[in-house]
N, CA, C and O of each residue as an XYZ file, in Angstrom:
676
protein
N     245.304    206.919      9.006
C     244.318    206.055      9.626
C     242.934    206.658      9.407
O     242.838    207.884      9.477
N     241.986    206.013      9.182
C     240.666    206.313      8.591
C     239.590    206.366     10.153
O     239.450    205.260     10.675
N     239.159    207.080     10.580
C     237.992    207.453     11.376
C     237.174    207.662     10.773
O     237.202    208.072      9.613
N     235.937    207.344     11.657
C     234.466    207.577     11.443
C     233.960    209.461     11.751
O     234.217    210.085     12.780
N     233.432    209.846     10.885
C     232.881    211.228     11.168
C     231.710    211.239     11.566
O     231.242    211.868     12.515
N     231.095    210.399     10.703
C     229.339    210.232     10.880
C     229.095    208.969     10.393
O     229.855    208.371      9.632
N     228.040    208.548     10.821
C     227.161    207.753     10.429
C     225.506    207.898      9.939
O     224.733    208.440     10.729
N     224.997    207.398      8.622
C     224.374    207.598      7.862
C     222.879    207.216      8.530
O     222.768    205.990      8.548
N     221.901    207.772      8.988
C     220.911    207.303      9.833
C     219.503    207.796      8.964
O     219.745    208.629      8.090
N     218.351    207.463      9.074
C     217.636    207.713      8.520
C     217.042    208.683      6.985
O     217.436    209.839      6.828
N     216.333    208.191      6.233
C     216.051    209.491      5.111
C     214.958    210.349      6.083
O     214.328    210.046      7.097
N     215.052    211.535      5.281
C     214.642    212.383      6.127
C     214.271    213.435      4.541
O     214.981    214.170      3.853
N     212.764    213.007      4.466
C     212.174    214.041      3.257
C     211.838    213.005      1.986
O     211.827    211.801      2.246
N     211.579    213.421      0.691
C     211.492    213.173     -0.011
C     212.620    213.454     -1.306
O     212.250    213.055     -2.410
N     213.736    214.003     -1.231
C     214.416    214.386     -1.913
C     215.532    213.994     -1.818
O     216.254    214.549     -2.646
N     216.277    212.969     -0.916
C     217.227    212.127     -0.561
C     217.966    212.702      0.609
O     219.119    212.298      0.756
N     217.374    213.818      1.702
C     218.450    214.046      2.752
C     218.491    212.891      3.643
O     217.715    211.990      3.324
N     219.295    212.670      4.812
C     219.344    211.694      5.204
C     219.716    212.645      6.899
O     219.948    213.854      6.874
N     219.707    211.823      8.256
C     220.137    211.781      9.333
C     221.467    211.672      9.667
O     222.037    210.694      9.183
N     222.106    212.395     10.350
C     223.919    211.822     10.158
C     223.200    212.050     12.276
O     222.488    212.691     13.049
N     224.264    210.788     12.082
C     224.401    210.388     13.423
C     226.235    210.530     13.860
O     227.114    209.696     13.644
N     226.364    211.995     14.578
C     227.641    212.260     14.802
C     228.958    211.802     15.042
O     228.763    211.523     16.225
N     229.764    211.598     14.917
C     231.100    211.366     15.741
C     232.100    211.773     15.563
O     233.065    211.060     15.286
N     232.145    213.029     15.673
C     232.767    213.795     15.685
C     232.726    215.852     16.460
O     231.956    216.784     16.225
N     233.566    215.769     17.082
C     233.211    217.085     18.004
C     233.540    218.089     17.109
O     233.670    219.154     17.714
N     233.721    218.186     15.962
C     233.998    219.183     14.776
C     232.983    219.127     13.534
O     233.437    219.250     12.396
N     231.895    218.981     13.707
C     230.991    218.712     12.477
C     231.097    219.907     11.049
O     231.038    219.748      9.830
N     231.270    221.064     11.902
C     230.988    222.433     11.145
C     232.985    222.213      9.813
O     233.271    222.655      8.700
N     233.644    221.469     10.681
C     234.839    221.120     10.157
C     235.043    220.325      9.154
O     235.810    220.501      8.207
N     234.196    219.246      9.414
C     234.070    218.200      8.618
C     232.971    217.921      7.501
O     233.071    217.172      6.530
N     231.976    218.658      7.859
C     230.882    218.333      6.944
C     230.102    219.491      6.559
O     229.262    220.047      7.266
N     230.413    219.781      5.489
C     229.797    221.411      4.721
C     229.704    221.547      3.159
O     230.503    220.827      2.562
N     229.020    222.200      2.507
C     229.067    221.663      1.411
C     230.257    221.507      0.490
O     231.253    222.206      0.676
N     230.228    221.044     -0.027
C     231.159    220.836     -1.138
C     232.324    219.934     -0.555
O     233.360    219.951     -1.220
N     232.311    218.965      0.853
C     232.964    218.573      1.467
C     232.917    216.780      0.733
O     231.790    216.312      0.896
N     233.637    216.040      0.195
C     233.693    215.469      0.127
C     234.229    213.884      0.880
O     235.403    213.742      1.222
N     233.336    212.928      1.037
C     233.910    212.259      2.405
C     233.607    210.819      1.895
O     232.651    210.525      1.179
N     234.664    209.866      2.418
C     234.793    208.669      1.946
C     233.722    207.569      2.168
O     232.789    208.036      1.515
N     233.516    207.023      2.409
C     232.530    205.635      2.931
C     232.956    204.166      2.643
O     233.406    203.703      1.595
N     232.768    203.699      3.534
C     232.930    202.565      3.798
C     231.838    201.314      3.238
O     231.596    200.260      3.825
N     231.300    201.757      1.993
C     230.044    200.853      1.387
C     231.011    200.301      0.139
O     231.881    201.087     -0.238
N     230.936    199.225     -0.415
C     231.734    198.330     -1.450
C     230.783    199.471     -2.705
O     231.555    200.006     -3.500
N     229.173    199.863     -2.919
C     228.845    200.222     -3.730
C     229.203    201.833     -3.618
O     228.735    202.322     -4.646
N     229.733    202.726     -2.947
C     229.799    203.799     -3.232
C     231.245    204.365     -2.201
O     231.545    204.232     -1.015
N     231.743    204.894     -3.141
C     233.515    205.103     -2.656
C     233.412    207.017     -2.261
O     234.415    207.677     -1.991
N     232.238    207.499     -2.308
C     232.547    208.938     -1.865
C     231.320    209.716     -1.865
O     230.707    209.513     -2.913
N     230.886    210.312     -1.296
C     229.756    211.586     -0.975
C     229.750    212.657     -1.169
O     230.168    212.960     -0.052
N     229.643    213.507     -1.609
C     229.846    215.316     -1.857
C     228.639    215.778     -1.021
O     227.511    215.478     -1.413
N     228.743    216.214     -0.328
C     227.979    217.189      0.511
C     227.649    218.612     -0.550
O     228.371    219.367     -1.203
N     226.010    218.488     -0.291
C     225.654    219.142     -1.030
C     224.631    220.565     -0.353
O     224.567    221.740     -0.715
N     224.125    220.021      0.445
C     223.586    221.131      1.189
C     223.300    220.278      2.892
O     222.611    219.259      2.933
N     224.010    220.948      4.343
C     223.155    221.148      5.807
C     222.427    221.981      5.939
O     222.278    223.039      5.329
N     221.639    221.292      7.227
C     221.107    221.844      7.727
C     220.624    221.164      9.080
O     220.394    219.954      9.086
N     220.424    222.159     10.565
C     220.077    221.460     11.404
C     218.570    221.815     11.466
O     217.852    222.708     11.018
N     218.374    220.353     12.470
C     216.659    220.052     12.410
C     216.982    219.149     13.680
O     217.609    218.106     13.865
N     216.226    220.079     14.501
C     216.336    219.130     15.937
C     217.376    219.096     16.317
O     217.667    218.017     16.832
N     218.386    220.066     16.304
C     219.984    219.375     16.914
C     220.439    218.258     16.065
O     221.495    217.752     16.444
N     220.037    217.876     15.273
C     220.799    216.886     14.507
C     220.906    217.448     12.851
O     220.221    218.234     12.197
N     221.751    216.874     12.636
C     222.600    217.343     11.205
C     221.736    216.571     10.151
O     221.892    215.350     10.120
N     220.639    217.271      9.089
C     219.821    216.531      8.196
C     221.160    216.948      6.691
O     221.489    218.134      6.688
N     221.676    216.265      5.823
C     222.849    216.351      4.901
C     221.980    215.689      3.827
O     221.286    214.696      4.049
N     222.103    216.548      2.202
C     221.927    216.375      1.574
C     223.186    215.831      0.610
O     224.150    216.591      0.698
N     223.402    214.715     -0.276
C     224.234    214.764     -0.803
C     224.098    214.706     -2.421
O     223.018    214.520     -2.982
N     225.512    214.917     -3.197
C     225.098    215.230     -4.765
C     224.806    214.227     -5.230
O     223.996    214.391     -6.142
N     225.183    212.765     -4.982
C     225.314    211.257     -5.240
C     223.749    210.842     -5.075
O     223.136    210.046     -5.787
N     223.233    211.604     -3.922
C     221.950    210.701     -3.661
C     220.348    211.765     -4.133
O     220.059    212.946     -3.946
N     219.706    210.724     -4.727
C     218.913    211.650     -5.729
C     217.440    211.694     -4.941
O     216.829    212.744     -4.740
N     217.022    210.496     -4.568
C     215.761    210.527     -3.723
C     215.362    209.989     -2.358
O     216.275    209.887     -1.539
N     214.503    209.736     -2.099
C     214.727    208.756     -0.044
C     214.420    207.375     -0.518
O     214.057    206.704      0.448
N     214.424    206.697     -1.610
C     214.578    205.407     -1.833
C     216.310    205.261     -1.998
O     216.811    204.160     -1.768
N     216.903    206.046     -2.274
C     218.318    205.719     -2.441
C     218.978    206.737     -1.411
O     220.160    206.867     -1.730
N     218.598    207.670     -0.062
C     218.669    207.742      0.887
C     218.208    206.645      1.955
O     218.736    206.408      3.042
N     217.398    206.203      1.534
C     217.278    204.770      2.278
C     218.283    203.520      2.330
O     218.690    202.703      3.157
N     218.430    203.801      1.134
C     219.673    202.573      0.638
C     221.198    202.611      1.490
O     221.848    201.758      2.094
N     221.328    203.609      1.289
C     222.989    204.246      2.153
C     222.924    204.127      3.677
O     223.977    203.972      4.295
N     221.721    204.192      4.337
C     221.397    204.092      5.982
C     222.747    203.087      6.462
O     223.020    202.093      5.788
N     223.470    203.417      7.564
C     224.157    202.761      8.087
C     225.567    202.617      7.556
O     226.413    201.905      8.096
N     225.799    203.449      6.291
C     226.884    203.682      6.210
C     228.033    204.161      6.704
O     228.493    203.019      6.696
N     228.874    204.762      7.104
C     229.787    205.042      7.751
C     230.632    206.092      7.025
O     231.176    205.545      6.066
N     230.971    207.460      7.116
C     231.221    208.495      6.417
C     232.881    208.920      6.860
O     233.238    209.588      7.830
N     233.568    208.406      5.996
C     235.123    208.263      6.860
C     236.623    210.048      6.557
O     236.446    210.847      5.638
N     237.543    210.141      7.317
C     238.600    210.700      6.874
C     239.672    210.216      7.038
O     239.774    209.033      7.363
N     240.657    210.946      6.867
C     241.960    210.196      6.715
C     242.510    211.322      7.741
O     242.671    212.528      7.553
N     242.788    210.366      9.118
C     243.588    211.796     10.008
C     244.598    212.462     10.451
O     244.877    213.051     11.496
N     245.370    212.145      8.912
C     246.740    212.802      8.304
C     246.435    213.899      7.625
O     247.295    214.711      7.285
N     244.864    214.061      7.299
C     244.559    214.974      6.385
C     244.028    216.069      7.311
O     243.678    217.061      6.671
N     243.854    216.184      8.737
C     243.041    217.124      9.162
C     244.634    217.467     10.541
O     245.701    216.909     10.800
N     244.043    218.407     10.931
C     244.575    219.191     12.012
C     244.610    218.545     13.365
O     243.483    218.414     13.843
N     245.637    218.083     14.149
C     245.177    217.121     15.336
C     244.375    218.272     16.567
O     244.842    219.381     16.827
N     243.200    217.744     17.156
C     242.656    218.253     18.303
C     243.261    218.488     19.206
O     243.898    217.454     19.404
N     243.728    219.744     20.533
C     244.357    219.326     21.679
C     243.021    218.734     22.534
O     241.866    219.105     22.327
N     243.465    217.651     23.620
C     243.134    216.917     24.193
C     242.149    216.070     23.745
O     241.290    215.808     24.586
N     242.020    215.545     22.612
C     241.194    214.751     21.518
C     242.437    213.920     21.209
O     243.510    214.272     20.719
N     241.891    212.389     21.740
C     242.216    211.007     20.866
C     241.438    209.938     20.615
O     240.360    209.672     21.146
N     242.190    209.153     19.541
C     241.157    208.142     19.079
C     240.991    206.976     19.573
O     242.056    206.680     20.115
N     240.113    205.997     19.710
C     239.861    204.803     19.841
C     241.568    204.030     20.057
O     242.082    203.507     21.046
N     242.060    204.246     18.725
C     243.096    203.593     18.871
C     244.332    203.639     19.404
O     245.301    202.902     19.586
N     243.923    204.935     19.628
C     245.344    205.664     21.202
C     245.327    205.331     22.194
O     246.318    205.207     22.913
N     243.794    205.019     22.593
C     243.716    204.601     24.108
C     243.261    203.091     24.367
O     243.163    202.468     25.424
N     243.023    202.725     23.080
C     243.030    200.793     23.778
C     243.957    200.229     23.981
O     244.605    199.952     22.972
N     244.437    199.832     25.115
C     245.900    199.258     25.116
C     246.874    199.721     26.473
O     247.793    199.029     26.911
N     246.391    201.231     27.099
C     247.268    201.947     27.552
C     246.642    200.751     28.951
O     245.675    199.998     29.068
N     247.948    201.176     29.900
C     247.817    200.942     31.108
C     247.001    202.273     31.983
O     247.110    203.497     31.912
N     246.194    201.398     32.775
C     245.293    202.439     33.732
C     246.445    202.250     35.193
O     247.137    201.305     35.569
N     246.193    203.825     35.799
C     246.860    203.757     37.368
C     246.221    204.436     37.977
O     245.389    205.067     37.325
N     246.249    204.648     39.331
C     245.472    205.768     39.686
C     246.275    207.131     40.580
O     247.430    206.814     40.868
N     246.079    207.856     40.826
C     246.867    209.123     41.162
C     248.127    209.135     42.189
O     249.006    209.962     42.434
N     247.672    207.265     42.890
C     249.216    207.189     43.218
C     250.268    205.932     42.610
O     251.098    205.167     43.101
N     249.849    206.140     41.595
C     250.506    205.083     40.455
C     250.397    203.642     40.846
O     251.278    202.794     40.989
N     248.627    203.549     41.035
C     248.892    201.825     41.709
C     248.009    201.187     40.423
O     246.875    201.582     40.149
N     248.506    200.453     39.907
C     247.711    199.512     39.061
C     246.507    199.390     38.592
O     246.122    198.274     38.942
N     245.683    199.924     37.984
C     244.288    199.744     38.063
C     243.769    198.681     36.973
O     242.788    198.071     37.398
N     244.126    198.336     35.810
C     244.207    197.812     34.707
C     244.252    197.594     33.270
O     245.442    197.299     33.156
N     243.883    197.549     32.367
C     244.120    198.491     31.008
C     242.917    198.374     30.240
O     241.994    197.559     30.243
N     243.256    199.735     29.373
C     242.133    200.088     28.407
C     241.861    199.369     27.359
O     242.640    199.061     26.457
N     239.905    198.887     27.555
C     240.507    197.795     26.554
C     239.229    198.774     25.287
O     239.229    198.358     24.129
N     238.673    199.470     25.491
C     237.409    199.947     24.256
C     236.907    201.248     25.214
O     236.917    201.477     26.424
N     236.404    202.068     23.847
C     235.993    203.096     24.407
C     234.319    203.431     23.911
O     234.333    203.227     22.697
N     233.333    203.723     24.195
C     231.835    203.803     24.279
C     231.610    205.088     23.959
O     231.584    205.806     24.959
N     231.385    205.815     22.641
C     231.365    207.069     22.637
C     229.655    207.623     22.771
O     228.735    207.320     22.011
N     229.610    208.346     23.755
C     228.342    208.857     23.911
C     228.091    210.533     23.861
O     228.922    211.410     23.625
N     226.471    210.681     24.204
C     226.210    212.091     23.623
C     226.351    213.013     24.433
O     226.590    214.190     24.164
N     226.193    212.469     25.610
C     226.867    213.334     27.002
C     228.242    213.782     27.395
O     228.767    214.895     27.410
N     228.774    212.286     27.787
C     230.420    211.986     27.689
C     230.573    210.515     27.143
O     229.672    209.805     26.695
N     231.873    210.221     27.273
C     232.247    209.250     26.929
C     233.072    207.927     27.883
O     233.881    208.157     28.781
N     232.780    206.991     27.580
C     233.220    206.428     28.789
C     234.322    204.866     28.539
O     233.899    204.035     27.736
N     235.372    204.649     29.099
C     236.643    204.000     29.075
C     236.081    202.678     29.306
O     235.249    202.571     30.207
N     236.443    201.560     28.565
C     236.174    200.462     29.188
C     237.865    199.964     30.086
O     238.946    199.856     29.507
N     237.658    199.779     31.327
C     239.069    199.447     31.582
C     238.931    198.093     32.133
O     237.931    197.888     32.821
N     239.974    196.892     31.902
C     239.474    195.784     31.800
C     240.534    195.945     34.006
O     241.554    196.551     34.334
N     239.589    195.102     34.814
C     240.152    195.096     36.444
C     239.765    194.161     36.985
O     238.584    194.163     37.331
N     240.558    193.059     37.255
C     240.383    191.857     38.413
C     239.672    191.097     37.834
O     238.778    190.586     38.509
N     239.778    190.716     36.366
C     238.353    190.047     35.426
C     237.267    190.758     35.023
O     236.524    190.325     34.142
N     237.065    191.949     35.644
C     235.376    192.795     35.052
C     235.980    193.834     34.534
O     237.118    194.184     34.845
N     234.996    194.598     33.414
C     235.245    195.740     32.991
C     234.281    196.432     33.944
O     233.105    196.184     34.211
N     235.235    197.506     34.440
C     234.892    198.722     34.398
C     234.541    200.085     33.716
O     235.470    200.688     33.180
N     233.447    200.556     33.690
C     233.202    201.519     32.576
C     233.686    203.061     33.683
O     233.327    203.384     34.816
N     234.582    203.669     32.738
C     235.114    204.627     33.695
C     234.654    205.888     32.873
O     234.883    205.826     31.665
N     233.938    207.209     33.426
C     233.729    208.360     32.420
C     235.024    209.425     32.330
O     235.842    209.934     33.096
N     234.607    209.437     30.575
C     235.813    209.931     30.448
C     236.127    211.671     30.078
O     236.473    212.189     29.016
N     235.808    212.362     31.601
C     236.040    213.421     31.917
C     237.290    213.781     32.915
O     237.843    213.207     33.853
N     237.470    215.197     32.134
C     238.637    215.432     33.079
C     238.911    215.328     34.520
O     240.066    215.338     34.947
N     237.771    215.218     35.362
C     237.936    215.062     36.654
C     237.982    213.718     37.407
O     237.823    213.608     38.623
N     238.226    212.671     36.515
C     238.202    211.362     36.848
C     239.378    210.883     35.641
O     239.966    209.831     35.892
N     239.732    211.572     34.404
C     240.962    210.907     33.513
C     241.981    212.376     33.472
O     242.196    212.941     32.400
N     242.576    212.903     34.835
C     243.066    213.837     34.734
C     244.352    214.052     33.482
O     244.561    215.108     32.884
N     245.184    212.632     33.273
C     246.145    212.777     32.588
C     246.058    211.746     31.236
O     245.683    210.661     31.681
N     246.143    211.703     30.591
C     246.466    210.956     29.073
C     247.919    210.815     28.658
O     248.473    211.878     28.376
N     248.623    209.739     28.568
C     249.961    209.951     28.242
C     250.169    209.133     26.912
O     251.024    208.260     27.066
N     249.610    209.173     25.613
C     249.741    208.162     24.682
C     251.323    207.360     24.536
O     251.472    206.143     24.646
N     252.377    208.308     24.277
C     253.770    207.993     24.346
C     253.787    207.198     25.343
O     253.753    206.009     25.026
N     253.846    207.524     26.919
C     254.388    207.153     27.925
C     253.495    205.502     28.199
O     253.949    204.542     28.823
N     252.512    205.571     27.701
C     251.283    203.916     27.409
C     250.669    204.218     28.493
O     250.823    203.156     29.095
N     250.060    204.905     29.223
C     249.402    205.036     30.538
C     248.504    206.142     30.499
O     248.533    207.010     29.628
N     247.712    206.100     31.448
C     246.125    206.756     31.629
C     246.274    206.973     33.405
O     246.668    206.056     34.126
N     245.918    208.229     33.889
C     245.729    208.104     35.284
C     243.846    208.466     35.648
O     243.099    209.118     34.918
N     243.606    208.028     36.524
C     242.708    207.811     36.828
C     242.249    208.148     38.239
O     242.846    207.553     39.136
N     241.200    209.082     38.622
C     241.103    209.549     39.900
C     239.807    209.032     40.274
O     239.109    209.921     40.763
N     239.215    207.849     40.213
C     237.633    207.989     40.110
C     237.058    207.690     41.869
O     237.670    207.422     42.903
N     235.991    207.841     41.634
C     235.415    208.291     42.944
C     234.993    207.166     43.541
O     234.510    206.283     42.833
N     235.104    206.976     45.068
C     235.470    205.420     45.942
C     234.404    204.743     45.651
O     233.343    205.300     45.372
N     234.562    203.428     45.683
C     233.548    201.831     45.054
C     233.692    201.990     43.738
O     232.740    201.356     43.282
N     234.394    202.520     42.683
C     234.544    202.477     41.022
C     234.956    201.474     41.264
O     234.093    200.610     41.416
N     236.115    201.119     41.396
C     237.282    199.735     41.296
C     237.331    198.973     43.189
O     237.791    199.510     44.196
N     236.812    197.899     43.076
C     236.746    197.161     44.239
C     237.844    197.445     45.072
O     238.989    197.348     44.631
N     237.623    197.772     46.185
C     238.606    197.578     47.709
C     239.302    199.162     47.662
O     240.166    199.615     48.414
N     238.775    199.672     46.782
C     239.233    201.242     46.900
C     238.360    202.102     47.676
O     237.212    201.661     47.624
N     238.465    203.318     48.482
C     238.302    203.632     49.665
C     238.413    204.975     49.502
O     239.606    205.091     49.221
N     237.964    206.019     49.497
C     238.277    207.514     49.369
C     239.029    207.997     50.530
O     239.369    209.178     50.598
């Protein structure tokens, strides 16, 4: 199954580096030189990482494919993919597609509703869980998603009173 690593965000210079806009909690893993990485553009089927570097906390990536910031411009918004049969699985790291679907409960196994999308952000990340007709956006830290059960299809959920209507600490 193909995940997103990065996304292709601004040129940055005159010589074709570009902005990678993260997604991924392993960057130093995934993106280094000589790292080659797929994309999701009909005109260009692969990237070679050619030289990082950070600038501002963010990852400025040069690649061998791209020659100047008119054709760093061009690639913006691309999508920089792997295959995640090919890498090492994370403990307590899953994807999008592990957790849309699962049933939500909460710590005394009462119903809460199910996962329908997940919102990845720079802080944390947060669950959309679909409840009583509204989504709820639930954050998705250990002290509110204590358990993950992908096999078992369920998610427990401890979140703190008024998250989910008529709940009560």
């Amino acid at each position: 199954m193909d995940v997103i690593v990065a996304t292709v965000g601004s040129a940055f210079g005159l010589r074709g580096e570009v902005m990678l806009n993260l997604r991924t909690d392993s960057p130093d893993e995934r993106i280094f030189p000589g790292a080659r990485l797929r994309t999701d553009s009909s005109n260009l089927n692969n990237l070679t990482v050619d030289n990082v570097r950070v600038h501002k906390g963010r990852l400025a990536v040069k690649f061998v494919e791209i020659a100047d910031r008119t054709e760093a411009e061009a690639i913006r918004g691309t999508n920089l993919l792997i295959d995640t049969r090919e890498v090492e699985p994370e403990d307590d790291a899953w994807y999008r597609t592990d957790l849309i679907g699962l049933q939500a409960v909460d710590t005394h196994d009462r119903a809460l509703g199910e996962v329908t999308g997940l919102t990845v952000g720079e802080a944390q990340d947060l669950l959309h869980v679909e409840y009583e007709g509204r989504e709820v956006l639930v954050p998705f830290v250990y002290e509110i998603v204590p358990e993950v059960d992908i096999e078992g299809g369920f998610i427990v959920l401890d979140p703190p009173g008024g998250m989910f209507d008529g709940e009560v600490d």
